[in-house]
C-alpha positions in Angstrom: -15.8 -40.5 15.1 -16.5 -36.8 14.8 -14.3 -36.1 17.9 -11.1 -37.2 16.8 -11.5 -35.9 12.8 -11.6 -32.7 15.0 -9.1 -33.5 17.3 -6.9 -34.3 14.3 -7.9 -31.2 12.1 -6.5 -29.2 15.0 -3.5 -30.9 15.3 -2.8 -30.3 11.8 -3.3 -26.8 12.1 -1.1 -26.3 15.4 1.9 -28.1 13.3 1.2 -25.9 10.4 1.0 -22.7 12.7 4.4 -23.8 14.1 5.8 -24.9 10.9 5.3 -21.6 9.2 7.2 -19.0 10.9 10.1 -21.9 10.9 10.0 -22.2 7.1 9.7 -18.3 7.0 12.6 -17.7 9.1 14.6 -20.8 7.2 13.7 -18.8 4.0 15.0 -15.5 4.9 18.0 -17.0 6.2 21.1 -16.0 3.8 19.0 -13.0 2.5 21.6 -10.1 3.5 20.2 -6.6 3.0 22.6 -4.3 1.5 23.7 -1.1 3.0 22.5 2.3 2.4 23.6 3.4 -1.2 25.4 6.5 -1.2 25.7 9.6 -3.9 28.8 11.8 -4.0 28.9 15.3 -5.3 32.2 15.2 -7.5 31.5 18.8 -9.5 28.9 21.4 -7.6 29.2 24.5 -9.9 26.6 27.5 -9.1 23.4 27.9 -6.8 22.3 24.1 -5.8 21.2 22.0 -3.0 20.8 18.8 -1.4 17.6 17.6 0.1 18.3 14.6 2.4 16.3 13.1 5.6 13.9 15.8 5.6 17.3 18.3 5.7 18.4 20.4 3.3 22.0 21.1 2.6 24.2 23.5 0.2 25.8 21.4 -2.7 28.8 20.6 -2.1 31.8 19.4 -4.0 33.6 16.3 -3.0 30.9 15.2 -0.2 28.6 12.0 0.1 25.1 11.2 1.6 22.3 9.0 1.5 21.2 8.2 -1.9 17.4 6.8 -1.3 14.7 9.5 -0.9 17.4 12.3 -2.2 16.0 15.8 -3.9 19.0 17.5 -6.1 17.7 20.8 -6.9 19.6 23.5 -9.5 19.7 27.1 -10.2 19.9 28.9 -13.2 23.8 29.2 -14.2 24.6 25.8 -11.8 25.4 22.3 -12.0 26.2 19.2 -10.4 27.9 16.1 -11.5 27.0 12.9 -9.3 28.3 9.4 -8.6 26.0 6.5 -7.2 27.9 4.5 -5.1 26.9 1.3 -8.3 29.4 3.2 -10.7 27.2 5.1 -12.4 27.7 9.4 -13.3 24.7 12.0 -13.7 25.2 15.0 -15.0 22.6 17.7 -13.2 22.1 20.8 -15.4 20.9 23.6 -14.6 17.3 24.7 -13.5 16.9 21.1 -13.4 15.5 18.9 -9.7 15.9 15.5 -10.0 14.1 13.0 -7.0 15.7 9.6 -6.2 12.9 7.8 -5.6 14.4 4.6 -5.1 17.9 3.4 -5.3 19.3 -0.4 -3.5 22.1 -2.2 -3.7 22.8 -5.9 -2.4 26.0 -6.2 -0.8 28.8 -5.6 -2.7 30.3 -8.9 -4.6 34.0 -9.9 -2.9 35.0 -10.4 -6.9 34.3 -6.8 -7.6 36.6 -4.6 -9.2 38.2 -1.9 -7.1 38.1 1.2 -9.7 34.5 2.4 -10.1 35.3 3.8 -13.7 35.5 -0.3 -15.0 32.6 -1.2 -16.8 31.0 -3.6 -14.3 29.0 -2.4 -11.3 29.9 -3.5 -8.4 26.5 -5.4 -7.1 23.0 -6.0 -8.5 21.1 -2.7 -7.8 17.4 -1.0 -8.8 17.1 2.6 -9.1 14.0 5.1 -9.6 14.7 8.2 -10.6 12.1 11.0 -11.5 13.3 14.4 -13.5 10.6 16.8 -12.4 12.2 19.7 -14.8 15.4 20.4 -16.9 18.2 17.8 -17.5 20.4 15.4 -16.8 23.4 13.2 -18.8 23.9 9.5 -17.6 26.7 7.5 -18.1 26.4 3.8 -16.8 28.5 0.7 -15.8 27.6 -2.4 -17.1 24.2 -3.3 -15.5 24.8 -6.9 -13.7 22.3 -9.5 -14.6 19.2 -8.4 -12.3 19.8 -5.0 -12.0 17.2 -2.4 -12.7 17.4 1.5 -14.0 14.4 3.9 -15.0 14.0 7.3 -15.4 11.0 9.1 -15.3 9.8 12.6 -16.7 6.4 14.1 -16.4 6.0 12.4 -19.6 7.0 9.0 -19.5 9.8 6.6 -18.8 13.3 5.5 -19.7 14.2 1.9 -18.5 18.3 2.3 -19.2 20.2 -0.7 -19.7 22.8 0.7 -20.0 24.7 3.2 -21.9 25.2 7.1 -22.2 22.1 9.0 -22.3 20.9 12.5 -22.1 16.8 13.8 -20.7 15.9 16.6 -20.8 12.4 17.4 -20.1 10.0 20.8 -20.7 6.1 21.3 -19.9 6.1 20.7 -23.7 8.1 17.4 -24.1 11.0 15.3 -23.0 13.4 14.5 -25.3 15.4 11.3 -24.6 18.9 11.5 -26.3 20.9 7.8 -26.9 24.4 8.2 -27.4 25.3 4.7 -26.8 24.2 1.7 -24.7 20.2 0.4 -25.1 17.2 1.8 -23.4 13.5 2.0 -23.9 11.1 4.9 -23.9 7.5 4.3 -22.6 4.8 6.8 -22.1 3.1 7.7 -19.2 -0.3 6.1 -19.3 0.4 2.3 -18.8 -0.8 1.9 -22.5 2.3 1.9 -23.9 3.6 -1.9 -22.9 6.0 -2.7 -25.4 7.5 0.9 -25.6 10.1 2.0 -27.9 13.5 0.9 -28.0 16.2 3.7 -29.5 19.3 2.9 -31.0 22.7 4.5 -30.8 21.9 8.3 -32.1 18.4 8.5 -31.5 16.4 10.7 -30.3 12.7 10.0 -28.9 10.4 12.1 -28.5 7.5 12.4 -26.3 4.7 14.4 -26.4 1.4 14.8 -23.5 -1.6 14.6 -25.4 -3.7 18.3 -25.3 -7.0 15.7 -24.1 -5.1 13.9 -21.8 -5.0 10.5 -23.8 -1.7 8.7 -24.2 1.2 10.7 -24.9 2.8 10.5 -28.2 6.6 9.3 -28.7 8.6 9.8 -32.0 11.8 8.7 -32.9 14.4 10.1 -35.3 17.7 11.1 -35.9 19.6 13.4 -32.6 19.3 17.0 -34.3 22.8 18.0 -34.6 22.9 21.4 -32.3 21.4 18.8 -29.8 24.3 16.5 -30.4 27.2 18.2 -28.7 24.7 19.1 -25.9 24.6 15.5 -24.8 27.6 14.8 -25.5 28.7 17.7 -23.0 26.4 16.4 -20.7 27.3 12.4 -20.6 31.3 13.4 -21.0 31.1 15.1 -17.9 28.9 12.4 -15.8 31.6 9.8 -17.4 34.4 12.0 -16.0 32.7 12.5 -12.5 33.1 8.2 -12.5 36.6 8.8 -12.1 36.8 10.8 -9.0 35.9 8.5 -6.8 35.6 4.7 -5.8 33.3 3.4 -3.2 34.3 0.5 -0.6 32.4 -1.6 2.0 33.2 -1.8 5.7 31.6 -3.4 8.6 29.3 -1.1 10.7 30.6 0.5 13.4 28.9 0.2 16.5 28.0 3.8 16.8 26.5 6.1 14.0 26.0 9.6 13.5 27.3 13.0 12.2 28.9 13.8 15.5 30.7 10.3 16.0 34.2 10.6 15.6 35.3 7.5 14.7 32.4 8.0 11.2 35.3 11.0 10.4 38.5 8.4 9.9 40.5 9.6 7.0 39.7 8.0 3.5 35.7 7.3 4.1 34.4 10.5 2.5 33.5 12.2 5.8 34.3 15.9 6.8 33.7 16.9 10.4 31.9 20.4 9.8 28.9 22.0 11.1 25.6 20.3 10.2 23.9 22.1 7.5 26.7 23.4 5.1 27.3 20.5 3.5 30.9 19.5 4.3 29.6 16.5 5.8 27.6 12.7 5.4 24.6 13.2 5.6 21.6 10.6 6.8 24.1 8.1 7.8 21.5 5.9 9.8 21.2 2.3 10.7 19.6 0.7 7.6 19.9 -2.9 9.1 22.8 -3.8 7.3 26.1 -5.3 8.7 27.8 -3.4 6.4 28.1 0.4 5.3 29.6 2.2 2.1 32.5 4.3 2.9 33.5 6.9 0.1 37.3 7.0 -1.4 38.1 9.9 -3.3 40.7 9.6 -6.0 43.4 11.9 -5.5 45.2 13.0 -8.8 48.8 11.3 -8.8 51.4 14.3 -8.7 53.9 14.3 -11.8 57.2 14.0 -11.4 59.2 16.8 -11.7 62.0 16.5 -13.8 65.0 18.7 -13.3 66.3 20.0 -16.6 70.4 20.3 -16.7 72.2 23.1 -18.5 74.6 21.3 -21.2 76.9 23.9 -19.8 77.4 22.0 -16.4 77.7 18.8 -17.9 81.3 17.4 -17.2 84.0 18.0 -20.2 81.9 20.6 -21.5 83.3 23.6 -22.4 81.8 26.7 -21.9 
């Protein structure tokens, strides 16, 4: 009796040691990982750089790279103004570094829109962004349903929801500057669960504590020399949207800064010499089929209309 409730015991964990890895692999079935999320440099003004893939590169206007693990870094008198390849602008003043910690995208919906500068992203994405020092405007799409966005200061955090919003942060304070949209301010600690939420011409607050307790946020009205400051700031990471447009293509089969066929007109790419910033950088394989190819948007030309002397009109007399 005791031989076969053993014998049966290990039959049933045979089947189960088989049927796992089948239900795994039935599970992750349909699960497509989305490809590498790209930033591109639409304004560099000044002293800056780029710190991508353990390289570090001269800012550069109207180039692309690797978003995740990224390091923007100003100098005094400089600025950048960024696109994420979701739709969404940042403004990078200056003596201000900024580390993308974290920023995915699924694959890009076959509904989207084409222009990046409509208020829809273009797939779900989460991004983790730190402001070490200085400041930085943000103007958003409209977050799809399961997207994610925080910001985070030595002081606390800024889950965006969208919107237009200006941090800027000192060894003193951060200030978090709503212009529009809906976000929510926490402190650093973990205390603060509920956080605060700022309205529409708010301006929180927050403050370390001198014992190291939990910081303290306040909320009140943007002071109004601070106003057009922001509003500088998320006009020009709203304009920066409009440069560009980002599109999906299948992977090539070969990748690199010295493949040619990664330089085919209209993806963003500039052949140049590695290092001064005239070209992708970190295009690796991320296991996706798919890879984000950047479109700049090239100003339409006026027309140029001739102007006629009424003198040479016919049956006019001179």
């Amino acid at each position: 009796m005791k031989t076969n409730l053993l014998q049966f015991l290990a039959v049933c964990v045979i089947a189960s040691l088989v049927a796992v890895p089948a239900g795994y692999a039935q599970r992750s079935l349909g699960k497509k990982k989305g490809p590498t999320s790209k930033l591109y440099m639409a304004e560099a003004v000044g002293e800056s750089s780029v710190q991508t893939n353990d390289k570090i590169y001269t800012a550069r206007q109207a180039t692309a790279f690797d978003a995740p693990g990224t390091v923007i870094e100003t100098k005094a008198g400089a600025h950048n103004a960024l696109v994420y390849s979701n739709g969404t602008g940042m403004y990078v003043d200056q003596n201000t570094r900024v580390e993308i910690d974290r920023f995915v995208q699924e694959p890009f919906q076959p509904d989207r829109r084409e222009r990046l500068d409509t208020p829809i992203e273009p797939s779900i994405s989460q991004s983790n962004v730190h402001v070490v020092q200085g400041a930085v405007g943000i103007c958003t799409s409209q977050l799809v349903s399961g997207s994610s966005m925080n910001y985070s200061t030595p002081h606390g955090n800024v889950n965006i929801r969208g919107g237009k919003i200006s941090i800027e942060t000192t060894p003193e304070a951060t200030y978090i500057d709503l212009l529009d949209g809906d976000v929510t301010v926490r402190g650093k600690g973990g205390r603060d669960v509920g956080g605060q939420i700022l309205r529409p011409g708010e301006r929180a607050t927050i403050t370390p504590s001198r014992t190291g307790g939990q910081p303290t946020i306040s909320v009140g009205p943007i002071p109004s020399e601070a106003m057009s400051i922001a509003d500088d700031r998320t006009q020009t990471a709203c304009a920066a949207k409009k440069t560009v447009t980002f599109d999906v293509i299948e992977k090539r089969a070969s990748e690199g800064l010295d493949d040619p066929a990664g330089n085919s007109p209209g993806n963003g790419n500039t052949p140049s010499t590695p290092g001064n910033g005239n070209e992708e950088a970190g295009s690796g394989d991320d296991g996706s089929p798919q890879e984000i190819v950047v479109r700049p948007i090239v100003p339409e030309t006026p027309p140029t209309n001739a102007v006629v002397s009424a003198s040479a009109l016919p049956g006019t007399t001179q």
